[in-house]
MIVEX-97896 format. One record per atom (N, C-alpha, C): residue number from 1; residue in one letter; chain; atom name; x, y, z. Coordinates in pm, whole numbers, plus 50000, padded with zeros to 5 digits. Layout:
% MIVEX-97896
tigu domar->NUM; zaro->A; kolpa->A; tilo->CA; x->X; y->Y; z->Z;
...
***
This chain:
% MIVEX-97896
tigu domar->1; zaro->X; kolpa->A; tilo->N; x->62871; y->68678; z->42651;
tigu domar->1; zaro->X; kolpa->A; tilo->CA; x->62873; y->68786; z->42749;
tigu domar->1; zaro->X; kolpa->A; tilo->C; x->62916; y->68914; z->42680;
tigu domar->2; zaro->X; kolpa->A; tilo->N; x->62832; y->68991; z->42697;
tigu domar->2; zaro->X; kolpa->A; tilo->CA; x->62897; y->69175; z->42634;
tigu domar->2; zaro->X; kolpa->A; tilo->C; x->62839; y->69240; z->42729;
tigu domar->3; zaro->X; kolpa->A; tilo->N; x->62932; y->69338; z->42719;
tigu domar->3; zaro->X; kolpa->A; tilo->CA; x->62922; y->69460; z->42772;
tigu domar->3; zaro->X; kolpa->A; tilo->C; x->62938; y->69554; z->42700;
tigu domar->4; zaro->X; kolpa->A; tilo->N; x->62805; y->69619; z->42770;
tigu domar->4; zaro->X; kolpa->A; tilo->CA; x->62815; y->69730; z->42678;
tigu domar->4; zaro->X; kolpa->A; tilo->C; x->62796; y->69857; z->42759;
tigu domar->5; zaro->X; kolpa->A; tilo->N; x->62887; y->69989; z->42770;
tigu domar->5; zaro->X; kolpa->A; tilo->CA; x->62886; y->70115; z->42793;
tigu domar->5; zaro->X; kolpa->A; tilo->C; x->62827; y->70204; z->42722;
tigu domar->6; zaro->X; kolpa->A; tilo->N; x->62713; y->70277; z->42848;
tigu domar->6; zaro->X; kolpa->A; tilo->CA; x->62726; y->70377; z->42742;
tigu domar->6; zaro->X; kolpa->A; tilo->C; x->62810; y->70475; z->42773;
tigu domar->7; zaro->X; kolpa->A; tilo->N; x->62794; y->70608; z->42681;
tigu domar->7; zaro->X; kolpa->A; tilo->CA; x->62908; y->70722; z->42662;
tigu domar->7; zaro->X; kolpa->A; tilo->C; x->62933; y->70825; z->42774;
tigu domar->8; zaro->X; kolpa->A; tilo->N; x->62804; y->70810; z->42843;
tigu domar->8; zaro->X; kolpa->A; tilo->CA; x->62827; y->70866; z->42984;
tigu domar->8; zaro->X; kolpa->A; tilo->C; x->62916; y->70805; z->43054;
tigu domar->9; zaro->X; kolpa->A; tilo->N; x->62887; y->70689; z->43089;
tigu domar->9; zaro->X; kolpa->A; tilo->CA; x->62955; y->70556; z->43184;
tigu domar->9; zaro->X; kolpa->A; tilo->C; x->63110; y->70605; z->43151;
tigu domar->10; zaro->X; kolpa->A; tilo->N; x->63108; y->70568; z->42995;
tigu domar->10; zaro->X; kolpa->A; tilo->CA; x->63269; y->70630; z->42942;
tigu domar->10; zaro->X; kolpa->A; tilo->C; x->63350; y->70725; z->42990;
tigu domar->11; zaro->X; kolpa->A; tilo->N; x->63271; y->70846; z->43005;
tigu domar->11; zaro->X; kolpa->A; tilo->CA; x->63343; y->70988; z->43020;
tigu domar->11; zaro->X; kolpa->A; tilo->C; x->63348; y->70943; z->43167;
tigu domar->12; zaro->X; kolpa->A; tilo->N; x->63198; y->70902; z->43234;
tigu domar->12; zaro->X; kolpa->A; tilo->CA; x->63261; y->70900; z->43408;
tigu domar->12; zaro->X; kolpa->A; tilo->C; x->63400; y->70794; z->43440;
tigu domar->13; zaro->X; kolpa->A; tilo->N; x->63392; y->70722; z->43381;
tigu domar->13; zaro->X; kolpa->A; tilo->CA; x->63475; y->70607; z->43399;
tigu domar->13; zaro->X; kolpa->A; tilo->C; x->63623; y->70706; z->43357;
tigu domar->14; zaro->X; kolpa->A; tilo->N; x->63641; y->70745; z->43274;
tigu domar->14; zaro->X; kolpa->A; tilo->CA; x->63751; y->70834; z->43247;
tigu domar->14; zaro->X; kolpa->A; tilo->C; x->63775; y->70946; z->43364;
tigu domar->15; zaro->X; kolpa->A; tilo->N; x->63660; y->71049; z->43391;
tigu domar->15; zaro->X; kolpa->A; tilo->CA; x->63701; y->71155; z->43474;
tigu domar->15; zaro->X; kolpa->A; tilo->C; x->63745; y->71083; z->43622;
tigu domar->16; zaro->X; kolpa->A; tilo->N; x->63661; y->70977; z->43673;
tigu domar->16; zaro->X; kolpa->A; tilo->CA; x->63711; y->70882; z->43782;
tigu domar->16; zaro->X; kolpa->A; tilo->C; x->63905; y->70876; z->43747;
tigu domar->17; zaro->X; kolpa->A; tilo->N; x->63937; y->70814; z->43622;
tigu domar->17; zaro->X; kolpa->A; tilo->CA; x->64071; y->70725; z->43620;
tigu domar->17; zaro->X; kolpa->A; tilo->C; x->64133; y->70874; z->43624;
tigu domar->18; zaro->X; kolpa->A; tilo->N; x->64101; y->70988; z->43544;
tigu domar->18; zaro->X; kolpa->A; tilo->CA; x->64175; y->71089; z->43592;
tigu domar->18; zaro->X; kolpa->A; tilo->C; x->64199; y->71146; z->43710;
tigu domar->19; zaro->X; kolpa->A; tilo->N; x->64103; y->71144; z->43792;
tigu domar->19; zaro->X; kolpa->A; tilo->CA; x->64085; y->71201; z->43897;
tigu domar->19; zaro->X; kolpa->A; tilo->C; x->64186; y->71167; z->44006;
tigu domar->20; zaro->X; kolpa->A; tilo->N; x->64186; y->70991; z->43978;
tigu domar->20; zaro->X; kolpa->A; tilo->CA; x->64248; y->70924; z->44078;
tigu domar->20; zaro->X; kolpa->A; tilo->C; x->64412; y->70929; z->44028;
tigu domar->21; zaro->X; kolpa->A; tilo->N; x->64427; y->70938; z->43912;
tigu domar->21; zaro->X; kolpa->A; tilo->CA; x->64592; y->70981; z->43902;
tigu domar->21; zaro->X; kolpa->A; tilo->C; x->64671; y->71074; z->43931;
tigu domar->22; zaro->X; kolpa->A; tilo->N; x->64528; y->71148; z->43892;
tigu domar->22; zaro->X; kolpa->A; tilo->CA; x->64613; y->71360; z->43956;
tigu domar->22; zaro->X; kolpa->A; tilo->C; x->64634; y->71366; z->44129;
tigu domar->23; zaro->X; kolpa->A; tilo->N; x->64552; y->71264; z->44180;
tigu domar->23; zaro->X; kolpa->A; tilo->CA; x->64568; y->71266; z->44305;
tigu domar->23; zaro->X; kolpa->A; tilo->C; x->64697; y->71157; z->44361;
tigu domar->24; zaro->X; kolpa->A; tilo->N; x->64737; y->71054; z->44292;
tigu domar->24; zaro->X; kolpa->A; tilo->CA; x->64810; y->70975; z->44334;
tigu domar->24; zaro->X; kolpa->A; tilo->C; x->64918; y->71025; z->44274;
tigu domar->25; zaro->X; kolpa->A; tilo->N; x->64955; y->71115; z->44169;
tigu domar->25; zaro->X; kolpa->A; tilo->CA; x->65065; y->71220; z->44146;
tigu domar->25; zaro->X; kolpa->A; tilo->C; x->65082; y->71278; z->44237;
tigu domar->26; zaro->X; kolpa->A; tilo->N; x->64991; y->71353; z->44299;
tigu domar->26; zaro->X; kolpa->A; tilo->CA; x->64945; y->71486; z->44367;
tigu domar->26; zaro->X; kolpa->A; tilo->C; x->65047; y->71410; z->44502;
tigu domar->27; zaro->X; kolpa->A; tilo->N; x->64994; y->71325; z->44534;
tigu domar->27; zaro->X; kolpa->A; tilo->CA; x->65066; y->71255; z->44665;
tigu domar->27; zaro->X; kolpa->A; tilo->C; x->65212; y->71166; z->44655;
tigu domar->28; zaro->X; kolpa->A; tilo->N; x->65256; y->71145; z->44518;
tigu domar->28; zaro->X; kolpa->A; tilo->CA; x->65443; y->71123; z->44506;
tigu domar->28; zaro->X; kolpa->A; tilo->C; x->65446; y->71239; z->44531;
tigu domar->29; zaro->X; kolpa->A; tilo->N; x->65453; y->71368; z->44528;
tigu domar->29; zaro->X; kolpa->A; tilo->CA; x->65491; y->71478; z->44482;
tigu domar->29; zaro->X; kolpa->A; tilo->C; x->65470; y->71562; z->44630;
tigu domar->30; zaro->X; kolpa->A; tilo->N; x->65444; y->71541; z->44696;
tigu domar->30; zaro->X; kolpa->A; tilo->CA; x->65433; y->71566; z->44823;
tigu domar->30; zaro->X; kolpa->A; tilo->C; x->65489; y->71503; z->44929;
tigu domar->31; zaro->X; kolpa->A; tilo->N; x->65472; y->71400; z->44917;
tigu domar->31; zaro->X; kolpa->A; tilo->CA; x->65532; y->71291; z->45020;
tigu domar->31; zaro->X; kolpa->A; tilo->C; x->65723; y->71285; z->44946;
tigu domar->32; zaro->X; kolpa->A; tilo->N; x->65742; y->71322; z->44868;
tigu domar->32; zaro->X; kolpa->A; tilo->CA; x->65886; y->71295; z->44778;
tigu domar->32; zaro->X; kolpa->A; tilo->C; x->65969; y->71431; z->44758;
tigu domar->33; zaro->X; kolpa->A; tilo->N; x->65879; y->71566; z->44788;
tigu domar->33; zaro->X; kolpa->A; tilo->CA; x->65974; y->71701; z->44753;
tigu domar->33; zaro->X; kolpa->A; tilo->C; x->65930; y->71802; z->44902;
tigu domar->34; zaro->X; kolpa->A; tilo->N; x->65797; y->71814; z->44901;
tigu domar->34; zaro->X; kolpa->A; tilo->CA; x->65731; y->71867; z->44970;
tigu domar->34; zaro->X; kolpa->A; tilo->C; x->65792; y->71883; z->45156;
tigu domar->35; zaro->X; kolpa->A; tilo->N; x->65696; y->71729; z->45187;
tigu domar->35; zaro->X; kolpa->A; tilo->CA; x->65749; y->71690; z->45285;
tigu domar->35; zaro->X; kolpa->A; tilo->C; x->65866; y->71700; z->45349;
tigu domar->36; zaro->X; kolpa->A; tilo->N; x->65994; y->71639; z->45302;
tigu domar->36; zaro->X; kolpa->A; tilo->CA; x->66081; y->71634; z->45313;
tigu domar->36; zaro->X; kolpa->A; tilo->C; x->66195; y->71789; z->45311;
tigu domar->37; zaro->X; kolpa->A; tilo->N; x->66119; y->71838; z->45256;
tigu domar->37; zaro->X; kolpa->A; tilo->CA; x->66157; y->72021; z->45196;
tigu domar->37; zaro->X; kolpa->A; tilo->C; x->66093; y->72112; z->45346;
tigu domar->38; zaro->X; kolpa->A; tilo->N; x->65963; y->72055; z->45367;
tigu domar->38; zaro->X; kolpa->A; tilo->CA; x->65959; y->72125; z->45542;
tigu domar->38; zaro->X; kolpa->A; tilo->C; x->66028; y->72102; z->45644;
tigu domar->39; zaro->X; kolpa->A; tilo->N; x->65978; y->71958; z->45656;
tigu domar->39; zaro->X; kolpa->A; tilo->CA; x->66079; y->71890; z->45783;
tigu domar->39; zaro->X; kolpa->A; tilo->C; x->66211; y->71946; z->45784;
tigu domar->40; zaro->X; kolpa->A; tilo->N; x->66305; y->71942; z->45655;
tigu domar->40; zaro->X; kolpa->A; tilo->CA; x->66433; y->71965; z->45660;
tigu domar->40; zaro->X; kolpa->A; tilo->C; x->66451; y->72141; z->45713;
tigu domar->41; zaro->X; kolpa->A; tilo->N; x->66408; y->72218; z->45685;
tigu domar->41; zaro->X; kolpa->A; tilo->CA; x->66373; y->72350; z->45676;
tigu domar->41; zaro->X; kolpa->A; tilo->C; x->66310; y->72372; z->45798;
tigu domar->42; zaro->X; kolpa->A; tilo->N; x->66244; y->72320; z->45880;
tigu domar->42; zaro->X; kolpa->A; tilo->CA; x->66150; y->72301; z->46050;
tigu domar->42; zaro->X; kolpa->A; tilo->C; x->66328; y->72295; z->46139;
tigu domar->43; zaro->X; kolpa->A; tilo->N; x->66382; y->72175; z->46040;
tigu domar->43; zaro->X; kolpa->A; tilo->CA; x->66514; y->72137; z->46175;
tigu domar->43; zaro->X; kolpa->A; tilo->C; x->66566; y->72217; z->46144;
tigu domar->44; zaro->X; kolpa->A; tilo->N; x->66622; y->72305; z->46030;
tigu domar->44; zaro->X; kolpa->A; tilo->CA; x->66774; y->72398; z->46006;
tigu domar->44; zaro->X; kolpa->A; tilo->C; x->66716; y->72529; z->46090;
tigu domar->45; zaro->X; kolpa->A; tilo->N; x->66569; y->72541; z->46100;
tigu domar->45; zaro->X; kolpa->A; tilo->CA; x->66525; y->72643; z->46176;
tigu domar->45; zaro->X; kolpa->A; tilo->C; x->66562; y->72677; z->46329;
tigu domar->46; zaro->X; kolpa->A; tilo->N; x->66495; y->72571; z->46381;
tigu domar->46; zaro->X; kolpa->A; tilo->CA; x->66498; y->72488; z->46523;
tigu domar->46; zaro->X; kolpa->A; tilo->C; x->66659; y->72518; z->46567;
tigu domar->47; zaro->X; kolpa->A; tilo->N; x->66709; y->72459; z->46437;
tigu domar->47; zaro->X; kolpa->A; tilo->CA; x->66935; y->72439; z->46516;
tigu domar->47; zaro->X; kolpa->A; tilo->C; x->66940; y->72600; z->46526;
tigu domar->48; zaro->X; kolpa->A; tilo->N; x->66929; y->72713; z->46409;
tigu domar->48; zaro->X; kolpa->A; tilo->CA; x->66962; y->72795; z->46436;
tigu domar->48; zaro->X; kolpa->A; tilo->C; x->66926; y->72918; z->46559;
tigu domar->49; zaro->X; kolpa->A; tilo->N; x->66779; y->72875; z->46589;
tigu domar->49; zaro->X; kolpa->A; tilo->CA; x->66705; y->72900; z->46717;
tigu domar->49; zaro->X; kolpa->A; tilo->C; x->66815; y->72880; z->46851;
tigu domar->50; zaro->X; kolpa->A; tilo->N; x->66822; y->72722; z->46854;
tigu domar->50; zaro->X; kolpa->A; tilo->CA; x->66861; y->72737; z->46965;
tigu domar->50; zaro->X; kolpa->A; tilo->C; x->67042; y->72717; z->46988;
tigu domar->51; zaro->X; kolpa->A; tilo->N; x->67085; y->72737; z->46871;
tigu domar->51; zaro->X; kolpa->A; tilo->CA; x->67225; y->72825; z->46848;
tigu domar->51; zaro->X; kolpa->A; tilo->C; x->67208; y->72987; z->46929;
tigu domar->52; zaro->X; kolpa->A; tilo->N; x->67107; y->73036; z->46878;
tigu domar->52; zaro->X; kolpa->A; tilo->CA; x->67101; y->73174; z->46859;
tigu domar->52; zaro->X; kolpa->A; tilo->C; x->67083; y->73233; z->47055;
tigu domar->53; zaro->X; kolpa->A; tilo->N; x->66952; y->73123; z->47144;
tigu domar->53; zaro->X; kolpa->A; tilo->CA; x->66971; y->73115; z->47268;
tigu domar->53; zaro->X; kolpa->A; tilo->C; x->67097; y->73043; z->47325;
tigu domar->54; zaro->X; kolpa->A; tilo->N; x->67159; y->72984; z->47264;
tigu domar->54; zaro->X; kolpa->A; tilo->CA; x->67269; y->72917; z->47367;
tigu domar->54; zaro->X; kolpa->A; tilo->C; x->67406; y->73033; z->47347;
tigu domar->55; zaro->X; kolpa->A; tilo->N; x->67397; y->73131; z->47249;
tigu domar->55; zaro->X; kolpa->A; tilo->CA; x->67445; y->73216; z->47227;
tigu domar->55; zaro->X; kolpa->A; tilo->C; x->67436; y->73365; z->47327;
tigu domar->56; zaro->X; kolpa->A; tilo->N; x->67296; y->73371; z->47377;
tigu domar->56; zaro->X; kolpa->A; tilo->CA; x->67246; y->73475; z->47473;
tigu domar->56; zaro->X; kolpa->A; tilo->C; x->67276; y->73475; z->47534;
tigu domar->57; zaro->X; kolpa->A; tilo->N; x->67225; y->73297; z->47650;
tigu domar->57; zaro->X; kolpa->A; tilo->CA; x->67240; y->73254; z->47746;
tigu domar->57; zaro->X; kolpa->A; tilo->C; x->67405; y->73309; z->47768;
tigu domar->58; zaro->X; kolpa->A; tilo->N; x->67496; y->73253; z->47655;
tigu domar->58; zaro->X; kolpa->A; tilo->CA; x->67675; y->73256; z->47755;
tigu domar->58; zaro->X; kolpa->A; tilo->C; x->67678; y->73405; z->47754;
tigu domar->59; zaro->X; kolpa->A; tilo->N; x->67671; y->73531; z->47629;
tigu domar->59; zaro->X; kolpa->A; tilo->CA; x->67661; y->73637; z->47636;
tigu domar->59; zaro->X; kolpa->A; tilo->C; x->67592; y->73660; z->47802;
tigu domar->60; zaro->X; kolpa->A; tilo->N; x->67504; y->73641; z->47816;
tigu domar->60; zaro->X; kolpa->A; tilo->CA; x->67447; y->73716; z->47954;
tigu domar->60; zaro->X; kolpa->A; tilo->C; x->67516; y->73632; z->48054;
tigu domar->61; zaro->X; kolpa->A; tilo->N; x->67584; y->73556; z->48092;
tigu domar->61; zaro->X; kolpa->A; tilo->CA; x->67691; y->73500; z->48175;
tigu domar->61; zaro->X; kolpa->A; tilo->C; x->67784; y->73564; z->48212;
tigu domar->62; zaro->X; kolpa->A; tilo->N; x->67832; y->73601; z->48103;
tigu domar->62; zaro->X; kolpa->A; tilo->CA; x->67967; y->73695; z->48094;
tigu domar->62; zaro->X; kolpa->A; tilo->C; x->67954; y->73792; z->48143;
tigu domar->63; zaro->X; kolpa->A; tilo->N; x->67845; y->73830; z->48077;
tigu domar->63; zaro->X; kolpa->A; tilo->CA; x->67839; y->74049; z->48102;
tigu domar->63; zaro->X; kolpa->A; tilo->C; x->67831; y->74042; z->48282;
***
């Protein structure tokens, strides 16, 4: 049994294995800094939001 490639097959077979690593990098690297870097940054937003109305709200109570 042989196999045999040719040099096209080669390079595709290579730009494929690259392709698929830059992308499965591409996605630790997102799912691991990214992600986690919005979400966290969405909530510290959100608290200070509605700090900032629960702050109004007693201000206009008072006055």
């Amino acid at each position: 049994m042989q196999v045999d490639f040719t040099f096209q097959e080669y390079l595709g077979f290579l730009a494929f294995l690259g392709i698929a690593t830059m992308g499965f990098w591409l996605m630790i690297f997102l799912l691991s800094y990214v992600v986690p870097y919005w979400l966290f940054g969405a909530a510290i937003e959100r608290f200070k939001e509605n700090r900032a109305a629960k702050k109004l709200a007693k201000e206009q109570q008072t006055a």
